[in-house]
C-alpha positions as CSV (number, residue, x, y, z in Angstrom):
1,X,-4.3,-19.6,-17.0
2,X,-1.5,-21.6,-17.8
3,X,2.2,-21.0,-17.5
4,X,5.2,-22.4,-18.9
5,X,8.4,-22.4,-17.1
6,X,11.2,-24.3,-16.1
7,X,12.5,-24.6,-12.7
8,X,15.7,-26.3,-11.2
9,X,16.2,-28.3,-14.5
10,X,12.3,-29.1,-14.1
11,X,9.5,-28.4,-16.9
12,X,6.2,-27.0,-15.8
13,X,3.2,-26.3,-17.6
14,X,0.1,-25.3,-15.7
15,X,-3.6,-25.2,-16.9
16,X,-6.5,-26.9,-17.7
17,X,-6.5,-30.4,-16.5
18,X,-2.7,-29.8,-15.4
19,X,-4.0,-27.4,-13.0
20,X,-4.0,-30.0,-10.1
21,X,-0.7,-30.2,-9.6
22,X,0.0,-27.9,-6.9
23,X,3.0,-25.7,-7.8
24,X,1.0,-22.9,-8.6
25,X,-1.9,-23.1,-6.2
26,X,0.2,-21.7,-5.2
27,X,10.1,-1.5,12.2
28,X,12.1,-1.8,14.6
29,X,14.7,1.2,14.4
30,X,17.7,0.1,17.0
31,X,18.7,-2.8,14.1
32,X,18.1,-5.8,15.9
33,X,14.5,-5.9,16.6
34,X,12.6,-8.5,14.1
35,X,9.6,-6.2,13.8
36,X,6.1,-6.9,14.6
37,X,4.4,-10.2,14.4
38,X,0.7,-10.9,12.6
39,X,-2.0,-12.9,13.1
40,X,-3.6,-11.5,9.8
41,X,-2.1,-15.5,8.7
42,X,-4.8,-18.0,10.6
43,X,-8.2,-18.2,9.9
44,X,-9.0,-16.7,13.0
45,X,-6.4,-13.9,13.8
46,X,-6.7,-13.9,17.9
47,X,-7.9,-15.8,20.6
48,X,-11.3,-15.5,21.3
49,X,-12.1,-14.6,17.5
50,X,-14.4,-17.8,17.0
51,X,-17.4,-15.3,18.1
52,X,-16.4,-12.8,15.6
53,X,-15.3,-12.9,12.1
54,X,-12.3,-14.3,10.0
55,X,-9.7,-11.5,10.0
56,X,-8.3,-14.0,6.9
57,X,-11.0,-14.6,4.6
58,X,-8.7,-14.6,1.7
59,X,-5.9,-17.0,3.3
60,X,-2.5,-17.5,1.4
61,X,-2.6,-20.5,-0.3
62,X,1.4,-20.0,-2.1
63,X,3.8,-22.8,-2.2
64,X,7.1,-23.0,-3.4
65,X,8.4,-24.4,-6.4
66,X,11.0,-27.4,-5.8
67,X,14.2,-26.8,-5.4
68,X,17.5,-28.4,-4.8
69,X,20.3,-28.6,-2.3
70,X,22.5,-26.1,-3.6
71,X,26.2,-25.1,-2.4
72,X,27.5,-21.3,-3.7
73,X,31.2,-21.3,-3.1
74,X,34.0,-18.6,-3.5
75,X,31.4,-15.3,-3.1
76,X,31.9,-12.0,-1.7
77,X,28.8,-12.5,0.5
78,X,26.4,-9.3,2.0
79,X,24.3,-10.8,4.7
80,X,21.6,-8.3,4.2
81,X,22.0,-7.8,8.2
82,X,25.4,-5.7,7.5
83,X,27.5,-8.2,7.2
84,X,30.2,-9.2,4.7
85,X,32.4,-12.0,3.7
86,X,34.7,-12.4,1.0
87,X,35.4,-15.9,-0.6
88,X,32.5,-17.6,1.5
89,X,30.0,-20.6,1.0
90,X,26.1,-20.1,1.1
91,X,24.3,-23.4,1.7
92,X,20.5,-23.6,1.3
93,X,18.3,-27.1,1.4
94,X,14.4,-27.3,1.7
95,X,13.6,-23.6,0.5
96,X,15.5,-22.2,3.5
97,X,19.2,-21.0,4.4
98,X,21.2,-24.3,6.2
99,X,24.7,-22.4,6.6
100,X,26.7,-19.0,5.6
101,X,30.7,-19.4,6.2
102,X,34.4,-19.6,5.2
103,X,33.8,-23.1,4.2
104,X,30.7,-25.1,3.7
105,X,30.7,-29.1,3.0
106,X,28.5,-29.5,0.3
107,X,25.4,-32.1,1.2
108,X,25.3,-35.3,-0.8
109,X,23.7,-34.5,-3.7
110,X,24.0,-30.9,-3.9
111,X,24.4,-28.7,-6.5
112,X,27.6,-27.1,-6.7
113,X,28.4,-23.8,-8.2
114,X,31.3,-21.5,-8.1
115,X,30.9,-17.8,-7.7
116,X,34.2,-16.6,-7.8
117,X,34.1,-13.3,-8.9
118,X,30.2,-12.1,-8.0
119,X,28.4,-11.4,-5.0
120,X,25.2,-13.4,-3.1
121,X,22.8,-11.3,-1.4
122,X,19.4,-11.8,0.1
123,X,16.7,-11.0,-2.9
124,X,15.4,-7.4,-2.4
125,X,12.0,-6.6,-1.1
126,X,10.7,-3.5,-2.1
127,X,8.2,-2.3,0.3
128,X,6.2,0.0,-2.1
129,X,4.9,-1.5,-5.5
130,X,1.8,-1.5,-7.5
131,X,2.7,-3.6,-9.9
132,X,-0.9,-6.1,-10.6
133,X,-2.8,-3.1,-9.6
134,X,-1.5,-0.9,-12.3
135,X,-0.1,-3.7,-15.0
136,X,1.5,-3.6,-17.9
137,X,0.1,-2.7,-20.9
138,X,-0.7,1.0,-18.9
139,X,-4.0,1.3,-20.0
140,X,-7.1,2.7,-18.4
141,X,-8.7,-0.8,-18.3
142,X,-5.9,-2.1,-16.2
143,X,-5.8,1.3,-13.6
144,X,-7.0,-0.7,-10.4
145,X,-4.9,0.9,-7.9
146,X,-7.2,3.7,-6.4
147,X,-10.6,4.2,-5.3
148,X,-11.1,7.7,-5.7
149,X,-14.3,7.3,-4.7
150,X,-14.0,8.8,-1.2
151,X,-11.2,10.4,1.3
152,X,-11.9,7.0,3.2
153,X,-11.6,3.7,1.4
154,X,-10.3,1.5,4.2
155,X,-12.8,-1.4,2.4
156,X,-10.8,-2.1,-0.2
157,X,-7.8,-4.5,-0.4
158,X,-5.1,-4.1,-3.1
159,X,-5.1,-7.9,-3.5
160,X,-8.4,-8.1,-5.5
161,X,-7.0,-5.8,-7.9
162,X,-3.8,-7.5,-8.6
163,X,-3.4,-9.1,-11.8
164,X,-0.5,-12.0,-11.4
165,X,-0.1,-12.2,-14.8
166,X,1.3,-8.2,-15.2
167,X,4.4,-8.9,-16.8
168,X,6.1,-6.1,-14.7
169,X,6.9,-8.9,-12.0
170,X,9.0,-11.0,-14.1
171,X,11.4,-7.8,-15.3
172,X,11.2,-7.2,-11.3
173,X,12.6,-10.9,-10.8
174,X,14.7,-11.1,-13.4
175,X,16.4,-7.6,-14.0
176,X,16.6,-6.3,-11.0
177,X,16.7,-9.5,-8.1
178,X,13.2,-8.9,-6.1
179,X,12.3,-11.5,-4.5
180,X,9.2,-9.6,-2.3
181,X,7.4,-7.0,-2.5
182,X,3.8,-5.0,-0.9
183,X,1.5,-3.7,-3.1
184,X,-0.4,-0.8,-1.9
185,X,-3.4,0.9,-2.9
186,X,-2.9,4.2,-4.4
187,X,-2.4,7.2,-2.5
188,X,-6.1,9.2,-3.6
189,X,-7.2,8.8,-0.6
190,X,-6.3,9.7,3.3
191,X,-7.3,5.3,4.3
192,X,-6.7,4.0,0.6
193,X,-7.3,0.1,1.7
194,X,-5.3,-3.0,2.6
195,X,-2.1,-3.2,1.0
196,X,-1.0,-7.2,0.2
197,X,2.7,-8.6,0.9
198,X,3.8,-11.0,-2.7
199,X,6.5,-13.7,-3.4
200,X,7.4,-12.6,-6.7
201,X,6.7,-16.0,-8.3
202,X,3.8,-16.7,-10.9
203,X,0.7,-18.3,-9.9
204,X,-3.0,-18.5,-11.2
205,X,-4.5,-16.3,-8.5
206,X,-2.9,-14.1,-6.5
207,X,-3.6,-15.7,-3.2
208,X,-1.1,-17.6,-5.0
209,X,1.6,-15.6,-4.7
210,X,0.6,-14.3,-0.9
211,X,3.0,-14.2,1.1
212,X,2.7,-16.8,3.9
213,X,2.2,-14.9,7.7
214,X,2.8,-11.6,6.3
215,X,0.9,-9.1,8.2
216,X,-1.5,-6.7,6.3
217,X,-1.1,-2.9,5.4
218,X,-3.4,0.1,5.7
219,X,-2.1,2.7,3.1
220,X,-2.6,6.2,4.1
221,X,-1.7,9.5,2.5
222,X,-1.4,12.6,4.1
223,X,-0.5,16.2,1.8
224,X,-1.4,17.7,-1.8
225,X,-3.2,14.1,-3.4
226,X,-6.6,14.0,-0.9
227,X,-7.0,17.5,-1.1
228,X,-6.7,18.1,-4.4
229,X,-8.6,14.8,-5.2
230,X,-11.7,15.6,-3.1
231,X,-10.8,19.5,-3.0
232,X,-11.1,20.1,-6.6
233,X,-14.8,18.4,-6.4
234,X,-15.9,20.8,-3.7
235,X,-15.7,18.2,-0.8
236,X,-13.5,17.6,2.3
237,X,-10.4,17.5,2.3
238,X,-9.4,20.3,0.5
239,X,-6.9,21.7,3.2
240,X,-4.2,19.8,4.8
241,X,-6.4,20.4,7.9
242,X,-8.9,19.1,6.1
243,X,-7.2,15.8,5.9
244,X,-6.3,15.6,9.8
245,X,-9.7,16.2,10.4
246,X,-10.9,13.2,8.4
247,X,-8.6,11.0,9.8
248,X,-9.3,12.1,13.4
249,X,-12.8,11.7,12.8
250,X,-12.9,8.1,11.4
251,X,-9.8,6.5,14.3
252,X,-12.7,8.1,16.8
253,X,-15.3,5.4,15.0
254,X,-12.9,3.1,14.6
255,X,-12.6,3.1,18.8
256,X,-16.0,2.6,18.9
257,X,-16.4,0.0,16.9
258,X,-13.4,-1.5,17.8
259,X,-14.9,-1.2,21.6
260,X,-17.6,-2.9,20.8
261,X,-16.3,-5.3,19.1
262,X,-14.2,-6.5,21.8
263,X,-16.8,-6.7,24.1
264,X,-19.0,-9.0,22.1
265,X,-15.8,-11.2,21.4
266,X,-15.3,-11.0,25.2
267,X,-19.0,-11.4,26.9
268,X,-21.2,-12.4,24.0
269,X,-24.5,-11.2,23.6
270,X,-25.5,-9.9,20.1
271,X,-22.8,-9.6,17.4
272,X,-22.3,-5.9,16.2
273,X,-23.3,-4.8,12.7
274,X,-20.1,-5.4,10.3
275,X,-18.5,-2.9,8.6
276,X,-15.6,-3.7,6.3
277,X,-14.3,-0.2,6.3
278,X,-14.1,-0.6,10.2
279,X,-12.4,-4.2,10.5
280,X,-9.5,-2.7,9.0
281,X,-9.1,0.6,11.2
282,X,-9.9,-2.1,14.1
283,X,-7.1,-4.0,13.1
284,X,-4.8,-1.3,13.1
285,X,-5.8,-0.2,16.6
286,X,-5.6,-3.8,17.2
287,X,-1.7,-4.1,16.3
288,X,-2.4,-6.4,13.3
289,X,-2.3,-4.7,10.5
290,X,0.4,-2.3,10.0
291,X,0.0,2.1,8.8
292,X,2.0,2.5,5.5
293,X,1.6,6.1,4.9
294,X,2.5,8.5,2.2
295,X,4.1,11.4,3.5
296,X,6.5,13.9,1.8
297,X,6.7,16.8,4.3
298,X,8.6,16.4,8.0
299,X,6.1,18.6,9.5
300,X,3.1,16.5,8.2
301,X,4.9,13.1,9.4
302,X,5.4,14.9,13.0
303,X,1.9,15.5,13.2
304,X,0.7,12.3,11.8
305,X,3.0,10.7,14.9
306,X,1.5,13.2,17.2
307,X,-2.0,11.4,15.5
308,X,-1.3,7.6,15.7
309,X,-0.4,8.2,20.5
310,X,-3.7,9.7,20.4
311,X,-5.6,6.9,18.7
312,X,-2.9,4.4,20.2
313,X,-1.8,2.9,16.6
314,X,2.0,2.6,15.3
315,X,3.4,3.9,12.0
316,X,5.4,0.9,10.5
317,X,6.8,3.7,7.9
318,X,6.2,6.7,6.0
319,X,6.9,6.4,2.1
320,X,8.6,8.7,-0.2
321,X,9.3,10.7,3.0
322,X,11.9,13.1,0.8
323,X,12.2,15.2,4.2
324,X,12.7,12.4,6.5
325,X,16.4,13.9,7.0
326,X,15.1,16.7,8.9
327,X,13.3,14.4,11.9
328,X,15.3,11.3,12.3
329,X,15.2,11.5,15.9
330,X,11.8,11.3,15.7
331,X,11.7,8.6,13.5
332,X,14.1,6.6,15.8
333,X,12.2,7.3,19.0
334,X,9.0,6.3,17.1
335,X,10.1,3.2,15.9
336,X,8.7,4.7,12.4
337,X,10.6,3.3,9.4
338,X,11.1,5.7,5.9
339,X,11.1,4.7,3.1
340,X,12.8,6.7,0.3
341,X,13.9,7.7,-3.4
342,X,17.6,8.0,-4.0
343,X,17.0,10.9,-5.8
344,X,13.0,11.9,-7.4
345,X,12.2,15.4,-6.3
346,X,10.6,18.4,-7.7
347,X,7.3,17.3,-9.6
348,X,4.9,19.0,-6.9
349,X,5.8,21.0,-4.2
350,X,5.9,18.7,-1.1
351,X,8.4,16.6,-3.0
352,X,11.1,19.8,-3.4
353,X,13.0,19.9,-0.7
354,X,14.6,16.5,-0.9
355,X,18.0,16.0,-1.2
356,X,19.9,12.6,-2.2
357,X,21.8,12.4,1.0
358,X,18.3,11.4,2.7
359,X,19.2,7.3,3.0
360,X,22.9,8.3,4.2
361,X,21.4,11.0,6.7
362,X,18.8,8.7,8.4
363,X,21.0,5.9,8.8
364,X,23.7,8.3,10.6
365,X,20.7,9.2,12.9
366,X,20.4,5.6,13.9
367,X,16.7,5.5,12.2
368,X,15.1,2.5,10.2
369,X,15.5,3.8,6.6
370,X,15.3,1.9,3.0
371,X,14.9,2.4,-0.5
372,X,11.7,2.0,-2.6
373,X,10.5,1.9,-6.2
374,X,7.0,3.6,-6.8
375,X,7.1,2.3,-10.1
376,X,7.3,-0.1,-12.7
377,X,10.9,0.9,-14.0
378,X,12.7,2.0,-11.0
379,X,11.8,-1.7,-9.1
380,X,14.6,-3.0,-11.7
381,X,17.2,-1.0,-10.7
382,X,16.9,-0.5,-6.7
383,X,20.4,-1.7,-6.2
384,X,21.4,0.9,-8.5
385,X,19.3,3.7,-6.2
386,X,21.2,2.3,-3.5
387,X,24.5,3.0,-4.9
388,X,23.5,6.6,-6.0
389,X,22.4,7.2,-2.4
390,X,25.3,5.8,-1.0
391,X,27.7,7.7,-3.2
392,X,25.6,10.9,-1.6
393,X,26.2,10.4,1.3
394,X,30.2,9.4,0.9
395,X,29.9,12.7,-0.8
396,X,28.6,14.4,2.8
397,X,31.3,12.4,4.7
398,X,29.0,9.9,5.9
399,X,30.8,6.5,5.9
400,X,29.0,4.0,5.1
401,X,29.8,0.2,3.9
402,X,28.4,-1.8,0.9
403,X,27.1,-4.3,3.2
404,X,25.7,-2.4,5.6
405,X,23.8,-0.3,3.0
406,X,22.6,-3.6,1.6
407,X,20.4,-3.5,4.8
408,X,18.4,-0.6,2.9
409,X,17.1,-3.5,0.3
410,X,16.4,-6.4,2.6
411,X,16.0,-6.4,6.2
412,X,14.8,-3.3,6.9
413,X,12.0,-3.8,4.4
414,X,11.6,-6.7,6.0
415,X,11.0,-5.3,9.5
416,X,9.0,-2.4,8.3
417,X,6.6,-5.7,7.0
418,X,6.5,-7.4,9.9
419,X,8.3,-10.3,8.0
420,X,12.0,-10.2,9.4
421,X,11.8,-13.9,11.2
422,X,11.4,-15.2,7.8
423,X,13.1,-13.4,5.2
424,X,15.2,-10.0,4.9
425,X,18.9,-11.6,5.5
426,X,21.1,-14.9,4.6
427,X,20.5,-16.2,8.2
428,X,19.9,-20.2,9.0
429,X,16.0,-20.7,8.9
430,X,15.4,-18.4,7.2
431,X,13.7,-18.7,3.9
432,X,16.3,-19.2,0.8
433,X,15.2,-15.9,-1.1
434,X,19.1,-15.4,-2.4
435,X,20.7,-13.8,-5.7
436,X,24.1,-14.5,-7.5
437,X,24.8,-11.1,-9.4
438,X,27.3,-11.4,-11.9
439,X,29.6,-8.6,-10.6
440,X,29.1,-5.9,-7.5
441,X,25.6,-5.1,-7.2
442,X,26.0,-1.2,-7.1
443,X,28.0,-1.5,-10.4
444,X,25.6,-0.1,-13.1
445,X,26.8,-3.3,-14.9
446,X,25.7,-5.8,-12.5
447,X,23.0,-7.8,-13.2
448,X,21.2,-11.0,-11.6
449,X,23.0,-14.1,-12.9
450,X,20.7,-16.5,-11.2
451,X,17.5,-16.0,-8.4
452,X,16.1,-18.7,-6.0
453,X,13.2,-18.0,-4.2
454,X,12.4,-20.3,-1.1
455,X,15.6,-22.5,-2.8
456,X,14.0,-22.8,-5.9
457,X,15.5,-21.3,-9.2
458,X,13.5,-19.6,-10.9
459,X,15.9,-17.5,-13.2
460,X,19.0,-18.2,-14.7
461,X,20.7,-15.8,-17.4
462,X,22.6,-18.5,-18.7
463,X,19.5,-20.4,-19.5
464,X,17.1,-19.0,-21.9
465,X,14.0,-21.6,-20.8
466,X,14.6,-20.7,-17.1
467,X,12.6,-17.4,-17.4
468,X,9.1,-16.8,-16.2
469,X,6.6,-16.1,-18.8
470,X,2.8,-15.6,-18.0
471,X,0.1,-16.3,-20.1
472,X,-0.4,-12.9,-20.9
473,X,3.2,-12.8,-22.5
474,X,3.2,-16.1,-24.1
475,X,2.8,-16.1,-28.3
476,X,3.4,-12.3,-28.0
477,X,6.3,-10.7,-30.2
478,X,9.3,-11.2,-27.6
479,X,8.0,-13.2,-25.5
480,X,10.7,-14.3,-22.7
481,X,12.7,-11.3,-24.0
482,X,12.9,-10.3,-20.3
483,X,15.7,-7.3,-21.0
């Protein structure tokens, strides 16, 4: 695979020979928590582990493109943490954030530019995304995203169906400022697999774009897709009982084998048999690998809480969720994150009691709450979701600020991923995932002007060669034509 692009006034082309350069080998609720922390990053996730197996056998192997010191100066500023500044300075240096102010003295060196006029913000992380496992062009060869091959796939992992060349991530990047983003199996199935967290950068492989430390995902679905998948070919599920059942019955083996496990890691003696399926349940139980479940109705998600206590896993966050309103409380007191539409409703029944004052309603309840995409289209306008669920709830009386319901795009995605220490908010240290939109980002107007990921630019709207193009797209009518 090769790759043009051009990044911070630098030319790269990747492939062939060229492919040694190394550019390419490449929830809390209460707000403050940084969410939880994964070993799913080391070779070996825990101590102890050299007896057993690698919980990493695919490890990250992403590193940023180059940057360069770079100064913004005269912004409106939204923190991503619910913070706001107006005619401020955002300094980043070595792919991470250096200093967020008044008045920032630009580096030696530094690149200088003056946003008077537009808004910085951290880059949005949408949390639900099968883009690589459902590219672009949508055809039957490229539908990767579920195994419908059982109620229980916990063996699969998204990753090994994700195409990095899909050219969905560039219109993500470029149109609508993402900057990070899980994809998830599909939801088919009660245990769909291992979900994968991405920097939204090209690479050859996809281990290339893998986020560094990011803890893994089990997706899981509860509701009308299992039991009408496995229902309408005469098999279990076919009642939502049917599906509570299932997943009570596999947690129970994953206790065993998770027992067992442990044990041999702890006295020795002879090494369990391996089962794929089970090292992922086991990591769940184990705190390492973090539930991401599809869930429309509030009574389902109650009993799917009432579900992870007795098994003794956590819910980092139900998606879709379009009844979340009703059991914020018990989101909060969960630590269970939500993560909703602005305003898709009404194509099957579990989806038709939502209402687009959802994201202002959770928030009032002091619950974790963001927005998500689902799809291809609507991860290029999430700030524009934001806005129409923000207007909702301004609507209801629910006051809330632009800054603060920036936190629906960045950090809270960022702590229902376990990934909050290093990206989510325009913090010093943290990584220098940033975008300059041309205007205010709820404006239907606004677009990106220029994105950095880890400090690096890697589009500019002014600049016609800085736009990422894969393989895929290159010599294709409109190739580049990222609009």
């Amino acid at each position: 695979m090769a790759i043009g692009f051009r990044a911070s006034g630098l030319s790269f082309r990747v492939g062939g020979v060229l492919a040694a350069i190394s550019l390419l080998s490449a929830c809390a609720t209460d707000g403050k928590a940084e969410g939880p922390k994964s070993a799913s990053s080391s070779k070996q996730a825990a101590p102890g582990m050299g007896k057993g197996y690698s919980h990493d056998p695919f490890p990250s192997t992403y590193k940023a493109y180059p940057g360069t010191p770079t100064l913004l100066t005269n912004v409106t500023i939204f923190d991503g943490e619910g913070g706001t500044l107006t005619g401020g300075s955002v300094l980043f240096s070595d792919g991470k954030i250096v200093a967020v102010g008044q008045s920032v003295a630009a580096p030696a060196g530094a690149t200088v530019i003056d946003g008077t006029g537009k808004v910085v913000t951290p880059g949005i992380i949408d949390i639900h995304s099968h883009l690589g496992d459902y590219p672009s062009p949508g055809v039957q060869a490229n539908s990767d995203g579920n195994e419908a091959t059982g109620p229980v796939t916990a063996d699969v992992w998204a990753e090994h169906s994700v195409w990095p060349q899909d050219p969905g991530f560039s219109r993500a990047l470029v149109n609508g400022g993402v900057t990070t983003l899980q994809i998830l199996p599909g939801s088919a199935n009660l245990m769909g697999g291992r979900s994968v967290v991405l920097k939204n950068v090209y690479a050859r492989t996809e281990q290339g774009m893998k986020f560094p430390g990011a803890p893994y995902g089990l997706k899981m679905a509860c509701g009308e897709n299992p039991k009408r998948v496995y229902g309408s070919k005469g098999r279990q599920p076919s009642t939502r009982m049917g599906n509570i059942a299932v997943d009570r019955q596999t947690w129970a083996k994953a206790a065993e084998y998770k027992r067992k496990w442990d044990k041999f890691e702890t006295d020795g003696g002879e090494a369990p048999t391996r089962d794929i399926a089970m090292d992922t349940l086991r990591g769940v139980l184990s705190g390492e690998i973090l539930v991401q479940n599809h869930c429309y109705r509030a009574d389902e998600m109650a009993i799917v809480l009432d579900m992870a206590k007795e098994f003794g896993y956590q819910v980092g966050a139900f998606h879709h969720a379009v009844e979340a309103y009703k059991i914020g409380d018990l989101l909060k007191a969960n630590g269970t994150c939500a993560a909703v539409w602005a305003d898709w409703w009404g194509f099957k029944m579990e989806s038709y009691d939502a209402i687009s004052e959802n994201l202002a309603l959770l928030q009032n309840a002091g619950a974790c709450a963001m927005i998500h995409s689902d799809d291809e289209n609507g991860i290029q306008r999430l700030n524009q979701e934001v806005a129409k669920a923000l207007a909702a709830g301004r609507r209801a009386g629910i006051q809330i600020s632009d800054a603060k319901a920036w936190e629906w795009l960045t950090i809270n995605p960022a702590k229902a991923l376990g990934i909050a220490d290093k990206t989510g908010s325009l913090k010093p240290g943290k990584m220098a995932d940033v975008v300059l939109w041309n205007g205010n980002p709820f404006s239907v107007y606004a677009r990106p002007e220029k994105v950095w990921i880890d400090g690096a630019m890697l589009y500019d709207a002014n600049n016609p060669k800085l736009r990422p193009v894969s393989d895929f797209e290159l010599g294709q009518p409109g190739a580049g034509d990222t609009k």
